[in-house]
TORVO-136282 format. One record per atom (N, C-alpha, C): x, y, z; residue number from 0; residue in one letter. Coordinates in nm, 2 decimals. Atoms other than C-alpha are relative to their C-alpha. Layout:
<node><u>X</u><v>Y</v><w>Z</w><resi>NUM</resi><resn>A</resn></node>
...
# end
This chain:
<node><u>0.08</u><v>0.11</v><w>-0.04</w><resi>0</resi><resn>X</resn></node>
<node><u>-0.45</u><v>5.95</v><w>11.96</w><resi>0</resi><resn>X</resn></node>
<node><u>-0.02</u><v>-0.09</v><w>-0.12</w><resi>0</resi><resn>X</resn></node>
<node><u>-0.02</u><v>0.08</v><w>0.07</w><resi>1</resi><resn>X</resn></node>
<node><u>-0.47</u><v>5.63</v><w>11.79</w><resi>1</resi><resn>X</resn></node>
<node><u>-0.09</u><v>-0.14</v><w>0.01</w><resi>1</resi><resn>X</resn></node>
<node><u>0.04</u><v>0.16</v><w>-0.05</w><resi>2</resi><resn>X</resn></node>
<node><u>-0.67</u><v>5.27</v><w>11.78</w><resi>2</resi><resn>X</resn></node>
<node><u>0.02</u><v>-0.03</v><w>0.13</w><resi>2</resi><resn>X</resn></node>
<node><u>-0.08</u><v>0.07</v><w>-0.08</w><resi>3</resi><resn>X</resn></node>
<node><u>-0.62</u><v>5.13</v><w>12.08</w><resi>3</resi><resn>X</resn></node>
<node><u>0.05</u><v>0.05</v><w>0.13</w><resi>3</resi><resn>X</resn></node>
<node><u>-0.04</u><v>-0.06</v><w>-0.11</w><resi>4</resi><resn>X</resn></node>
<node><u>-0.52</u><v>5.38</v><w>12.27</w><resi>4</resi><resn>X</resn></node>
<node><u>-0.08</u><v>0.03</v><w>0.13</w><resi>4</resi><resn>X</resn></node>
<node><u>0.03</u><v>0.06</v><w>-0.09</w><resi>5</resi><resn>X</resn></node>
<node><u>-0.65</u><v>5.38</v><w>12.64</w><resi>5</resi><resn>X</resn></node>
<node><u>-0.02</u><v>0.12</v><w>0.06</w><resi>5</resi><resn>X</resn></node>
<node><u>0.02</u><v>-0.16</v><w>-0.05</w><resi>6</resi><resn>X</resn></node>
<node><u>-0.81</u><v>5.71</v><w>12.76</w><resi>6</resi><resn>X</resn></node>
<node><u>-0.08</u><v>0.05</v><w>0.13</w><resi>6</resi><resn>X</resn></node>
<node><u>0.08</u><v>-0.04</v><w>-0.14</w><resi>7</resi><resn>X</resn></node>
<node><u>-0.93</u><v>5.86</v><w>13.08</w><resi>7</resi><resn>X</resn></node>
<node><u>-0.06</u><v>0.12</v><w>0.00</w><resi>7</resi><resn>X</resn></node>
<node><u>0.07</u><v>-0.09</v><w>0.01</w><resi>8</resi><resn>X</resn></node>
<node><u>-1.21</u><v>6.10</v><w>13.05</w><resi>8</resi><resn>X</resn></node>
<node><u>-0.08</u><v>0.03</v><w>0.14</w><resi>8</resi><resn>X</resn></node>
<node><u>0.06</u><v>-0.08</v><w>-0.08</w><resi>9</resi><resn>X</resn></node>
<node><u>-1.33</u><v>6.36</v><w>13.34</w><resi>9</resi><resn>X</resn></node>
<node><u>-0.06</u><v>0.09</v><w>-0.09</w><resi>9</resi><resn>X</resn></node>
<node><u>0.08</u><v>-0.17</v><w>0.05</w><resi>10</resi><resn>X</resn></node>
<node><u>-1.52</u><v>6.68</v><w>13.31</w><resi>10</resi><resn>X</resn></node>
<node><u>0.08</u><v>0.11</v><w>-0.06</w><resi>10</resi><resn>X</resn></node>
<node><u>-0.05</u><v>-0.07</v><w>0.08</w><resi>11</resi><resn>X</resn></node>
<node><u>-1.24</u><v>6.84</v><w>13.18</w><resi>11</resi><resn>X</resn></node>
<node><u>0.00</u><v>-0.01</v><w>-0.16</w><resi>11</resi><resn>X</resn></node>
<node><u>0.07</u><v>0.01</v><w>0.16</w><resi>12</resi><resn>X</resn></node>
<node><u>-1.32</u><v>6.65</v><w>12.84</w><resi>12</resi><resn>X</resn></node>
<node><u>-0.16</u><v>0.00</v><w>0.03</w><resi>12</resi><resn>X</resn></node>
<node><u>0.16</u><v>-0.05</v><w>0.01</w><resi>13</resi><resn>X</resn></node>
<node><u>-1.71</u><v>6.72</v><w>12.93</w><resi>13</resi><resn>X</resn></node>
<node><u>-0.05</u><v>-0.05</v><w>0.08</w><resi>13</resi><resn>X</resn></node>
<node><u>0.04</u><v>-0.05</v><w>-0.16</w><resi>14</resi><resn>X</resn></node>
<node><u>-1.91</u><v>6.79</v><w>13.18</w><resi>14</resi><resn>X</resn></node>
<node><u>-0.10</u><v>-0.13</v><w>0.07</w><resi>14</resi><resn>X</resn></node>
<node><u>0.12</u><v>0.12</v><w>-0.01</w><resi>15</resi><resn>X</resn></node>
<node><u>-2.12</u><v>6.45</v><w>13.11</w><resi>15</resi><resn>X</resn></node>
<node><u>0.07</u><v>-0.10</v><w>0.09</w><resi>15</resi><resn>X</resn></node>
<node><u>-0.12</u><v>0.14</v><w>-0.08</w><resi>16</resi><resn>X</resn></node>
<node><u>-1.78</u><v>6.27</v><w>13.28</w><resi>16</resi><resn>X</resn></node>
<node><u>-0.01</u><v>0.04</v><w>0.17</w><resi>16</resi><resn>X</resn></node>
<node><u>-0.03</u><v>0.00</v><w>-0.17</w><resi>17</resi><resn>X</resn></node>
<node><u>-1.89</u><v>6.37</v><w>13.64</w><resi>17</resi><resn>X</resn></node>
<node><u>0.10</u><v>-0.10</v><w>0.08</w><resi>17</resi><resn>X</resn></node>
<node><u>-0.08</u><v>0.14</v><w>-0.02</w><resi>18</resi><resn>X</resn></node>
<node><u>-1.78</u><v>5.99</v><w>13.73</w><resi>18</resi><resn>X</resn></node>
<node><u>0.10</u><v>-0.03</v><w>-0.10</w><resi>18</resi><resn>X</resn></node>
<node><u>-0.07</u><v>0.05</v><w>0.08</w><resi>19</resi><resn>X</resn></node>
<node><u>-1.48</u><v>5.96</v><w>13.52</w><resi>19</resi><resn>X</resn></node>
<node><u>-0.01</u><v>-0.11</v><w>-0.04</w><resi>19</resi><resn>X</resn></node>
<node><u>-0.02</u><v>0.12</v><w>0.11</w><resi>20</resi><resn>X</resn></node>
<node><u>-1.40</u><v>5.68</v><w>13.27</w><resi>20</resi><resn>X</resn></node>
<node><u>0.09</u><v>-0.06</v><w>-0.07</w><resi>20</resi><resn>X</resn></node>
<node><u>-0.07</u><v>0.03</v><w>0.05</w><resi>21</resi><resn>X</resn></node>
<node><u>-1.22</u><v>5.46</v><w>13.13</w><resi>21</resi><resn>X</resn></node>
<node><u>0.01</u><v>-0.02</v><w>-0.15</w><resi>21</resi><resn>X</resn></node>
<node><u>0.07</u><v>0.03</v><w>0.15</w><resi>22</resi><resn>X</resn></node>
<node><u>-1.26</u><v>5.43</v><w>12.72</w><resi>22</resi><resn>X</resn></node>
<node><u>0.14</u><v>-0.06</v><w>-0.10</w><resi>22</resi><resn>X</resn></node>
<node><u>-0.07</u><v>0.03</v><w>0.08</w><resi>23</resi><resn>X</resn></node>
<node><u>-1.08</u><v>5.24</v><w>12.46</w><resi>23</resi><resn>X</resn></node>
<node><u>-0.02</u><v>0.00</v><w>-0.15</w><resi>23</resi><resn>X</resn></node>
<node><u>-0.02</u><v>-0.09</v><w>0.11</w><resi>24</resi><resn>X</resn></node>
<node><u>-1.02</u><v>5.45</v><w>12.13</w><resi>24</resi><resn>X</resn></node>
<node><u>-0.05</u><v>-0.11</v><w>-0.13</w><resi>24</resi><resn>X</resn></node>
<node><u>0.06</u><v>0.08</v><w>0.14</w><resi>25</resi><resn>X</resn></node>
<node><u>-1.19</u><v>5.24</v><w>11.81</w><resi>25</resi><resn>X</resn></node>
<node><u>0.07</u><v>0.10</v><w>-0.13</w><resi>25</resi><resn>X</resn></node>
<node><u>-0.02</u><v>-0.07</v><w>0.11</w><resi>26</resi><resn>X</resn></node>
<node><u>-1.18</u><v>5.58</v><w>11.58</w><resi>26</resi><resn>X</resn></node>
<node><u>-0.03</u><v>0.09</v><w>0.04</w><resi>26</resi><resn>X</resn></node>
<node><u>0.05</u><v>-0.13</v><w>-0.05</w><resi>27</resi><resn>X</resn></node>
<node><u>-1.19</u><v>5.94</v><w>11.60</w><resi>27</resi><resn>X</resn></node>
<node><u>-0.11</u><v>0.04</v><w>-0.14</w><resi>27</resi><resn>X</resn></node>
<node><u>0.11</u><v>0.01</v><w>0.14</w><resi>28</resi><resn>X</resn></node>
<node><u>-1.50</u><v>6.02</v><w>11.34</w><resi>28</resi><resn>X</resn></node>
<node><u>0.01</u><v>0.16</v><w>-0.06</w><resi>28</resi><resn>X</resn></node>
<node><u>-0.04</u><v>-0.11</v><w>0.02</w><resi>29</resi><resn>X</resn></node>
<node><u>-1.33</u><v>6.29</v><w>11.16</w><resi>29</resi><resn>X</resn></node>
<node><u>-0.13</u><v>0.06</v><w>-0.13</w><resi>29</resi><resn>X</resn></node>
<node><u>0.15</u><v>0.00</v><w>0.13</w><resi>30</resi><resn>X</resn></node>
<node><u>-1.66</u><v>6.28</v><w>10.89</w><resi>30</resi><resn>X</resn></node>
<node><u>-0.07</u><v>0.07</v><w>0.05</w><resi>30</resi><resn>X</resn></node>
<node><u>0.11</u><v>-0.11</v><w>0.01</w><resi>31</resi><resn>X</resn></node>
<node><u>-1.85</u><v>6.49</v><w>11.12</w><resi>31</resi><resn>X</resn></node>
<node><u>0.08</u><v>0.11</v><w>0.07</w><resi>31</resi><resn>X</resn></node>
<node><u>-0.07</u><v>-0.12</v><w>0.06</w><resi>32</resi><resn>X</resn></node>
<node><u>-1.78</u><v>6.85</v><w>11.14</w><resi>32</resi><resn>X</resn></node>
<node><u>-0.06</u><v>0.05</v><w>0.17</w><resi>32</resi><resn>X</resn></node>
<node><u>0.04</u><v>-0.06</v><w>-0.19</w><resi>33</resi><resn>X</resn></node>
<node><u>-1.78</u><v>7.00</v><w>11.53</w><resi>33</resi><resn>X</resn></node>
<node><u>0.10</u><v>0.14</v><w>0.08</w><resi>33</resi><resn>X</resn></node>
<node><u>-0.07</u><v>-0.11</v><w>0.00</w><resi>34</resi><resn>X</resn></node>
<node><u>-1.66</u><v>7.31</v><w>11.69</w><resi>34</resi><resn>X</resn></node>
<node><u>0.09</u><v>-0.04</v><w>0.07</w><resi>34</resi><resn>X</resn></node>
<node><u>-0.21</u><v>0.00</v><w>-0.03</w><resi>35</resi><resn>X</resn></node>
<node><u>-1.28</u><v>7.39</v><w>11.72</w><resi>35</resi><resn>X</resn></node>
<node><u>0.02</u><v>-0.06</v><w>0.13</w><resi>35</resi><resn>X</resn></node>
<node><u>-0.03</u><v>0.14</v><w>-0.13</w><resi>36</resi><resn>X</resn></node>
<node><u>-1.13</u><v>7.13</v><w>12.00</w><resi>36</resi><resn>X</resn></node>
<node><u>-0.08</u><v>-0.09</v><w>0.01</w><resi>36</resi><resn>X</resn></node>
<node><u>0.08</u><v>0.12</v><w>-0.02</w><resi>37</resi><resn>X</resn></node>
<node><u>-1.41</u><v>6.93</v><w>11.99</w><resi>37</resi><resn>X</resn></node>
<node><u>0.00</u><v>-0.10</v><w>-0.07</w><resi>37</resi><resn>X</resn></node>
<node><u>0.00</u><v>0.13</v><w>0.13</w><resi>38</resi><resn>X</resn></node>
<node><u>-1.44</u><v>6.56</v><w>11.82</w><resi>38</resi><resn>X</resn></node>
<node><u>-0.13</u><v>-0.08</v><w>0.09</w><resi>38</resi><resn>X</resn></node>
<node><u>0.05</u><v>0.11</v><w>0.03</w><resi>39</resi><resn>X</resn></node>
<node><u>-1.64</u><v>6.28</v><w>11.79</w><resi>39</resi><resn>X</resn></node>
<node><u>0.10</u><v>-0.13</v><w>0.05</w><resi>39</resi><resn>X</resn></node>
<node><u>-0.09</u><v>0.09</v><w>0.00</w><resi>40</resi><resn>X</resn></node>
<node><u>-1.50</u><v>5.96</v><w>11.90</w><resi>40</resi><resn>X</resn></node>
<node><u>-0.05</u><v>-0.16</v><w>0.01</w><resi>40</resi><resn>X</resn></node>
<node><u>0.10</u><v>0.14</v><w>-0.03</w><resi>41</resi><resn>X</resn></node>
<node><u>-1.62</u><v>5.57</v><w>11.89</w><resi>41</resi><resn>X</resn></node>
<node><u>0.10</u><v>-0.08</v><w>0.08</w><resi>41</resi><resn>X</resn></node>
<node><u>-0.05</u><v>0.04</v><w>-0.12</w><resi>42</resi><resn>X</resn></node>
<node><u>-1.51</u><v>5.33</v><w>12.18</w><resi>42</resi><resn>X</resn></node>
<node><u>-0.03</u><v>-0.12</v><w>0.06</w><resi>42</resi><resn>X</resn></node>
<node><u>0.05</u><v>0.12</v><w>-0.11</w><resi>43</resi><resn>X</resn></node>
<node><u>-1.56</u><v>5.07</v><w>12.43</w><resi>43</resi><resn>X</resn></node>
<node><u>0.04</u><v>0.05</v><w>0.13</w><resi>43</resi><resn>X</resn></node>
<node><u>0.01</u><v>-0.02</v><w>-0.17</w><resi>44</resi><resn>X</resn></node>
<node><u>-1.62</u><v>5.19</v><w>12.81</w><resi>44</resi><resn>X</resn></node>
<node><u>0.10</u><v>-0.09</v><w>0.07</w><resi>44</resi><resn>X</resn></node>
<node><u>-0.08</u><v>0.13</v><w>-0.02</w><resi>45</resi><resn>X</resn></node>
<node><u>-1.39</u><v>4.99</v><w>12.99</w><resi>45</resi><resn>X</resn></node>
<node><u>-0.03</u><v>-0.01</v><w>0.19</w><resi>45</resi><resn>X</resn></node>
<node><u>0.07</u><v>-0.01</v><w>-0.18</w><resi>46</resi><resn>X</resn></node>
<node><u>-1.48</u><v>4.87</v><w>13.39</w><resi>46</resi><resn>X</resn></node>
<node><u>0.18</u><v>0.00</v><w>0.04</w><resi>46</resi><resn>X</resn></node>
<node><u>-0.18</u><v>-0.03</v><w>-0.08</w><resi>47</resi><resn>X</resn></node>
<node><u>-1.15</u><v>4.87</v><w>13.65</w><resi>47</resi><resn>X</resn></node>
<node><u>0.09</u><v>-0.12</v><w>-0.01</w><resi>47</resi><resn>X</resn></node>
<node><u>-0.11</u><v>0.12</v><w>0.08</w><resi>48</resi><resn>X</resn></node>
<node><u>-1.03</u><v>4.52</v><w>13.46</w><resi>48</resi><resn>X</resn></node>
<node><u>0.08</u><v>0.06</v><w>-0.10</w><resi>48</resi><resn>X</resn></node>
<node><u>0.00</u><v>-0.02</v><w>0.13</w><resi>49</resi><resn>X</resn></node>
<node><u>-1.00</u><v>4.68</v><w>13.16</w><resi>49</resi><resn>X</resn></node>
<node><u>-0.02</u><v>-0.04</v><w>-0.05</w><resi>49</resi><resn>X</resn></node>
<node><u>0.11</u><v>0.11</v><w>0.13</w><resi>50</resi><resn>X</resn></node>
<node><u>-1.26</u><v>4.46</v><w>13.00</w><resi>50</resi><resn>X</resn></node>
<node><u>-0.13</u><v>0.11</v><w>-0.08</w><resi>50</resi><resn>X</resn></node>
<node><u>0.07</u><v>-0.11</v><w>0.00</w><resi>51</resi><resn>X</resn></node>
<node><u>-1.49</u><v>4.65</v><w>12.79</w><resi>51</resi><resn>X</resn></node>
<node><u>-0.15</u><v>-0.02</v><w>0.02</w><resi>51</resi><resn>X</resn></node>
<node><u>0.12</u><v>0.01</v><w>0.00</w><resi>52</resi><resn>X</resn></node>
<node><u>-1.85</u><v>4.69</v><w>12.87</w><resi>52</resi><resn>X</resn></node>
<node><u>-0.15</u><v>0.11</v><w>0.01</w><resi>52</resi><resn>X</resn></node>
<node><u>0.15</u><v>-0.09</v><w>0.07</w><resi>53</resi><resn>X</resn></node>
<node><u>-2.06</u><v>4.93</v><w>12.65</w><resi>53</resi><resn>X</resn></node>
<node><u>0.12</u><v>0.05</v><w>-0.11</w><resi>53</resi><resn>X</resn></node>
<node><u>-0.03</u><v>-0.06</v><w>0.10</w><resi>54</resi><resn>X</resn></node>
<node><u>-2.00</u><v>5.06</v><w>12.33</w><resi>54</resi><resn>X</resn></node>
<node><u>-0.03</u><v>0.08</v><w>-0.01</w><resi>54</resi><resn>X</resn></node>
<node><u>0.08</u><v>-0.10</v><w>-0.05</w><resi>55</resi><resn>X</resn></node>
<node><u>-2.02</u><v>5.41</v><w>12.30</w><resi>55</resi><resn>X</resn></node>
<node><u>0.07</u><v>0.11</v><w>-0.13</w><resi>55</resi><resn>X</resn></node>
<node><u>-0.07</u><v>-0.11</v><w>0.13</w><resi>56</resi><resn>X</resn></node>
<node><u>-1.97</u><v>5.71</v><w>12.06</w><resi>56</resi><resn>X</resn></node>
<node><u>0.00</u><v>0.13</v><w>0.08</w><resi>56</resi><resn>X</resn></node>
<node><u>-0.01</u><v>-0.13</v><w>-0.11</w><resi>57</resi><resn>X</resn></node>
<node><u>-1.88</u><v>6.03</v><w>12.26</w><resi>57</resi><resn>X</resn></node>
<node><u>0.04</u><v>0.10</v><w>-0.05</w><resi>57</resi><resn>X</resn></node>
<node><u>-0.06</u><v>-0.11</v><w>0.08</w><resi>58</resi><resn>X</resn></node>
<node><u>-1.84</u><v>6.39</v><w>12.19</w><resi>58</resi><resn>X</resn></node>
<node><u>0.07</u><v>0.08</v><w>0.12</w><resi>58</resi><resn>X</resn></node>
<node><u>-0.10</u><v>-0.10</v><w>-0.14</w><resi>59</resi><resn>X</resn></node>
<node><u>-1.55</u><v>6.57</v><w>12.41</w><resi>59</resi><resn>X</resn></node>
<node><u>0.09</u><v>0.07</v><w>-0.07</w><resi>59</resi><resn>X</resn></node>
<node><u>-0.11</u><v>-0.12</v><w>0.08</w><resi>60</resi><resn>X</resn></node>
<node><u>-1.29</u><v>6.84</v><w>12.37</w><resi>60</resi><resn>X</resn></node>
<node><u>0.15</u><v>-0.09</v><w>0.03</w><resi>60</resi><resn>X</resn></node>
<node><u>-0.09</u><v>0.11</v><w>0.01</w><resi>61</resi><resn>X</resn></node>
<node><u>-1.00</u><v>6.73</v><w>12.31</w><resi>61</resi><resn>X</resn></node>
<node><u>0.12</u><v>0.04</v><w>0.07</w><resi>61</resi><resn>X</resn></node>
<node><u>-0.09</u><v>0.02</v><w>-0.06</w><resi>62</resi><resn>X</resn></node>
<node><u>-0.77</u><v>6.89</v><w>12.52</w><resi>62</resi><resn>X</resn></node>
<node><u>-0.02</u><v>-0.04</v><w>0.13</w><resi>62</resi><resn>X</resn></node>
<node><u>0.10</u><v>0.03</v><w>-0.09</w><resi>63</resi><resn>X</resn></node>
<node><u>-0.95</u><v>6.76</v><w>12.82</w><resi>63</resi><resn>X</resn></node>
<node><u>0.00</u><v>-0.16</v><w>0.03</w><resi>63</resi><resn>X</resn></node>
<node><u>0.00</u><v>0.13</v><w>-0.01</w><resi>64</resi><resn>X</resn></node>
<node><u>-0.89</u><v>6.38</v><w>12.70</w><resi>64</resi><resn>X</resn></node>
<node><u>0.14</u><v>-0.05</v><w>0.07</w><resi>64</resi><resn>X</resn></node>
<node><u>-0.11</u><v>0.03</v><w>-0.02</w><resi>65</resi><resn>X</resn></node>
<node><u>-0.57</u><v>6.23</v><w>12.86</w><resi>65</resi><resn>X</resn></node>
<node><u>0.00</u><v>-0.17</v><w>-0.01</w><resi>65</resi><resn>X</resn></node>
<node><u>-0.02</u><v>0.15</v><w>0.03</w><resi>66</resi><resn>X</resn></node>
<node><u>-0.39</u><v>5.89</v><w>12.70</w><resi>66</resi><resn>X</resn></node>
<node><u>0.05</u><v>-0.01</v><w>0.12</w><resi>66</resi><resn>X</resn></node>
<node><u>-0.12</u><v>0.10</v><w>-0.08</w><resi>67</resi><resn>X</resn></node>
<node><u>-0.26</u><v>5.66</v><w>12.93</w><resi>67</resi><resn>X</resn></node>
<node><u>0.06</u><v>-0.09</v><w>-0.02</w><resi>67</resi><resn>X</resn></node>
<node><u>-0.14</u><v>0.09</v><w>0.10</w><resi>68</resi><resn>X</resn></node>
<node><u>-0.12</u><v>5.43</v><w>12.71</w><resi>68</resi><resn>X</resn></node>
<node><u>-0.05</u><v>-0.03</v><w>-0.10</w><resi>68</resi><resn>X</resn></node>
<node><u>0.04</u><v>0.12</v><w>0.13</w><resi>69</resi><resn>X</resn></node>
<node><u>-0.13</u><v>5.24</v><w>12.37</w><resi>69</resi><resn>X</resn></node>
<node><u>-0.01</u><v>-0.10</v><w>-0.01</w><resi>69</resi><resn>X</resn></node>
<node><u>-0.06</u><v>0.18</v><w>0.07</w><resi>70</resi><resn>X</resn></node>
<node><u>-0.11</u><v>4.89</v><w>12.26</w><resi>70</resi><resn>X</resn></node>
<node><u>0.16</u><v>0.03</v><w>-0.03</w><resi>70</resi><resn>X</resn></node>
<node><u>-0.06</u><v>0.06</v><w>-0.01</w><resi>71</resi><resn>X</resn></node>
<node><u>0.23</u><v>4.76</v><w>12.29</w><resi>71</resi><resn>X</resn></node>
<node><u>0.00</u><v>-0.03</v><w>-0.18</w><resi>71</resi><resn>X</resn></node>
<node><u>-0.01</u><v>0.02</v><w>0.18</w><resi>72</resi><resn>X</resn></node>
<node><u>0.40</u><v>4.79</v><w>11.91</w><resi>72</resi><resn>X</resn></node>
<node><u>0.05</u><v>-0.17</v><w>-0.03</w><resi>72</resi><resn>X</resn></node>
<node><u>-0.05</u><v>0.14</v><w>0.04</w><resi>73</resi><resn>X</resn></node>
<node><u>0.41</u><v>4.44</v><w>11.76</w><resi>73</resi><resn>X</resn></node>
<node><u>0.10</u><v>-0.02</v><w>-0.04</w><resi>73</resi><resn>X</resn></node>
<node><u>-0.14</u><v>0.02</v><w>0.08</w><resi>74</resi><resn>X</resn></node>
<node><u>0.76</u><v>4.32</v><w>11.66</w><resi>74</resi><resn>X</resn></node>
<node><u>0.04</u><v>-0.16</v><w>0.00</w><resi>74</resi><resn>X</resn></node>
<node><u>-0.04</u><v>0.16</v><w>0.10</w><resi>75</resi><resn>X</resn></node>
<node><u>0.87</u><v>4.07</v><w>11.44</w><resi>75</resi><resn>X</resn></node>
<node><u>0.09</u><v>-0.12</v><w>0.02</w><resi>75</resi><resn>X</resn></node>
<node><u>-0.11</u><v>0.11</v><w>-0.07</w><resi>76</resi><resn>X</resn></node>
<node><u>1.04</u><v>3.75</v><w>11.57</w><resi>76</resi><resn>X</resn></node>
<node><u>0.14</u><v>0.01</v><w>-0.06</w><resi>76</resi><resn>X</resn></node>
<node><u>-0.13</u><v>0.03</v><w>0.09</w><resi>77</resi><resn>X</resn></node>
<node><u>1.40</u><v>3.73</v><w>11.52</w><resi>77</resi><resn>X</resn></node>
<node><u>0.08</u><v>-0.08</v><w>-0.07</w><resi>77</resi><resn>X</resn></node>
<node><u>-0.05</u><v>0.13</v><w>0.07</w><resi>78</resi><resn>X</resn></node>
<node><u>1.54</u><v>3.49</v><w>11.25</w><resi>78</resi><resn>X</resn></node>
<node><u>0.14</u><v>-0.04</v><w>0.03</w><resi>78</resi><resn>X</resn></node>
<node><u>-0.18</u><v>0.08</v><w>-0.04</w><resi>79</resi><resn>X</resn></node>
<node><u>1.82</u><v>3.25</v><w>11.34</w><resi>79</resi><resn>X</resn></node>
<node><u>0.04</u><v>-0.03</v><w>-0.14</w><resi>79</resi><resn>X</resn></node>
<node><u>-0.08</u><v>0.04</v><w>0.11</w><resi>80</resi><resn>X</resn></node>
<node><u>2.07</u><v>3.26</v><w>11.07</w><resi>80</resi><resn>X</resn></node>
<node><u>0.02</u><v>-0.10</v><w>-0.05</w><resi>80</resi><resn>X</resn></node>
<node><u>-0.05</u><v>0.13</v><w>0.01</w><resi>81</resi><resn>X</resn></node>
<node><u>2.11</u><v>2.89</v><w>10.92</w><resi>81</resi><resn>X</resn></node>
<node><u>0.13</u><v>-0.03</v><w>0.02</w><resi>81</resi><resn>X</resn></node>
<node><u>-0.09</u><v>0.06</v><w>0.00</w><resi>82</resi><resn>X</resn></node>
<node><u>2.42</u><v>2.93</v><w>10.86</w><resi>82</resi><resn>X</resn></node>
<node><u>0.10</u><v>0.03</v><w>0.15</w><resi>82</resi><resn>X</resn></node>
<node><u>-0.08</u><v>0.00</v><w>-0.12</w><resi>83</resi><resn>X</resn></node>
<node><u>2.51</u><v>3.01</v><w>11.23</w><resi>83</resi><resn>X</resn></node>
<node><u>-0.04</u><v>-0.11</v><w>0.10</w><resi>83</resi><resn>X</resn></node>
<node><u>0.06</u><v>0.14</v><w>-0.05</w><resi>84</resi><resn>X</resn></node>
<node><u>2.35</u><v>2.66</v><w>11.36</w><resi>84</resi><resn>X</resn></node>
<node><u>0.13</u><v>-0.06</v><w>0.05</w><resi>84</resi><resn>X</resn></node>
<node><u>-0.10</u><v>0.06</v><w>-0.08</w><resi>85</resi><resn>X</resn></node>
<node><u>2.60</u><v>2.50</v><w>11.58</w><resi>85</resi><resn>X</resn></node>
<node><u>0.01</u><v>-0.15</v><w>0.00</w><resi>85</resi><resn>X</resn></node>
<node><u>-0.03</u><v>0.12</v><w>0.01</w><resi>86</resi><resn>X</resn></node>
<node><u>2.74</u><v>2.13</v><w>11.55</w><resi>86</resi><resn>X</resn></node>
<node><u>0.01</u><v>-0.07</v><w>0.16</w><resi>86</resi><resn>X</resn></node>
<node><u>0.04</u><v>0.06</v><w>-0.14</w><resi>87</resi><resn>X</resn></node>
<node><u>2.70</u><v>1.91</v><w>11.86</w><resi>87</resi><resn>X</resn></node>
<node><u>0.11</u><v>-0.14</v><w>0.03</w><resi>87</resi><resn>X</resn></node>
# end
Protein backbone atom coordinates (compact mmCIF):
# COMPACT_ATOMS: atom_id res chain seq x y z
CA UNK A 1 0.00 0.00 0.00
CA UNK A 2 1.03 3.35 -0.90
CA UNK A 3 -0.17 7.32 -0.96
CA UNK A 4 -3.03 7.40 -2.83
CA UNK A 5 -4.01 4.17 -2.90
CA UNK A 6 -7.90 3.65 -2.71
CA UNK A 7 -9.02 1.13 -0.04
CA UNK A 8 -12.15 -0.69 0.97
CA UNK A 9 -12.51 -1.48 4.58
CA UNK A 10 -15.14 -4.07 6.21
CA UNK A 11 -15.02 -5.97 9.36
CA UNK A 12 -12.59 -8.08 8.15
CA UNK A 13 -10.08 -5.10 8.62
CA UNK A 14 -12.14 -4.33 12.08
CA UNK A 15 -15.05 -4.92 13.52
CA UNK A 16 -15.64 -0.95 13.81
CA UNK A 17 -16.35 -1.32 9.67
CA UNK A 18 -19.89 -2.82 10.21
CA UNK A 19 -20.94 -0.23 7.24
CA UNK A 20 -18.00 -0.66 5.02
CA UNK A 21 -15.85 2.23 3.64
CA UNK A 22 -14.31 3.81 1.32
CA UNK A 23 -10.65 5.50 2.51
CA UNK A 24 -7.91 7.17 0.67
CA UNK A 25 -4.39 6.17 2.02
CA UNK A 26 -2.32 9.58 3.16
CA UNK A 27 0.34 7.31 5.26
CA UNK A 28 0.67 4.29 7.04
CA UNK A 29 2.16 5.61 10.71
CA UNK A 30 4.87 3.19 10.97
CA UNK A 31 6.10 5.46 14.37
CA UNK A 32 3.71 3.72 16.44
CA UNK A 33 4.34 0.26 17.55
CA UNK A 34 0.99 -2.15 17.35
CA UNK A 35 0.39 -5.83 17.46
CA UNK A 36 1.59 -8.18 14.64
CA UNK A 37 -0.90 -7.46 11.47
CA UNK A 38 -2.07 -4.52 12.87
CA UNK A 39 -1.19 -0.71 11.66
CA UNK A 40 -2.09 2.62 12.02
CA UNK A 41 -3.11 4.40 9.05
CA UNK A 42 -4.05 8.30 8.16
CA UNK A 43 -6.78 9.01 5.41
CA UNK A 44 -9.65 10.71 4.01
CA UNK A 45 -13.15 8.76 4.19
CA UNK A 46 -14.34 8.99 0.85
CA UNK A 47 -18.53 9.11 0.08
CA UNK A 48 -19.79 6.95 -3.35
CA UNK A 49 -18.10 10.04 -5.60
CA UNK A 50 -14.99 9.55 -4.38
CA UNK A 51 -14.83 12.93 -2.88
CA UNK A 52 -13.40 12.91 0.44
CA UNK A 53 -15.32 13.77 3.51
CA UNK A 54 -13.63 13.36 6.99
CA UNK A 55 -10.27 12.95 7.85
CA UNK A 56 -9.53 10.03 9.77
CA UNK A 57 -6.67 8.01 11.46
CA UNK A 58 -7.63 4.32 11.77
CA UNK A 59 -6.30 1.23 13.34
CA UNK A 60 -7.04 -2.16 11.30
CA UNK A 61 -5.30 -5.45 10.47
CA UNK A 62 -3.91 -5.47 7.60
CA UNK A 63 -4.78 -8.44 6.01
CA UNK A 64 -8.38 -7.49 6.15
CA UNK A 65 -7.66 -4.10 4.05
CA UNK A 66 -8.27 -4.70 0.28
CA UNK A 67 -6.69 -2.00 -2.53
CA UNK A 68 -8.73 -1.20 -5.25
CA UNK A 69 -6.57 0.81 -7.08
CA UNK A 70 -3.75 3.56 -7.12
CA UNK A 71 -3.23 6.78 -8.71
CA UNK A 72 -2.51 6.39 -12.25
CA UNK A 73 1.59 6.67 -12.64
CA UNK A 74 2.50 10.08 -14.02
CA UNK A 75 4.47 9.96 -17.31
CA UNK A 76 6.45 12.33 -19.04
CA UNK A 77 5.31 13.92 -22.25
CA UNK A 78 7.04 12.77 -25.24
CA UNK A 79 9.63 15.14 -26.97
CA UNK A 80 9.36 15.74 -30.71
CA UNK A 81 12.85 15.46 -32.15
CA UNK A 82 13.74 18.91 -33.90
CA UNK A 83 15.43 17.47 -36.22
CA UNK A 84 12.43 15.28 -37.43
CA UNK A 85 10.16 18.54 -38.05
CA UNK A 86 8.75 18.20 -41.53
CA UNK A 87 8.95 20.88 -44.40
CA UNK A 88 5.59 22.07 -45.86
Amino acid sequence: MKAGDVLHLTRAASPQFIKPIFFRLIKIRTELHTYYGWMWMDGYQLDGKGEAVARRELYVLQAGVRVLHSPPTPQRPKRQNPNSVQAH
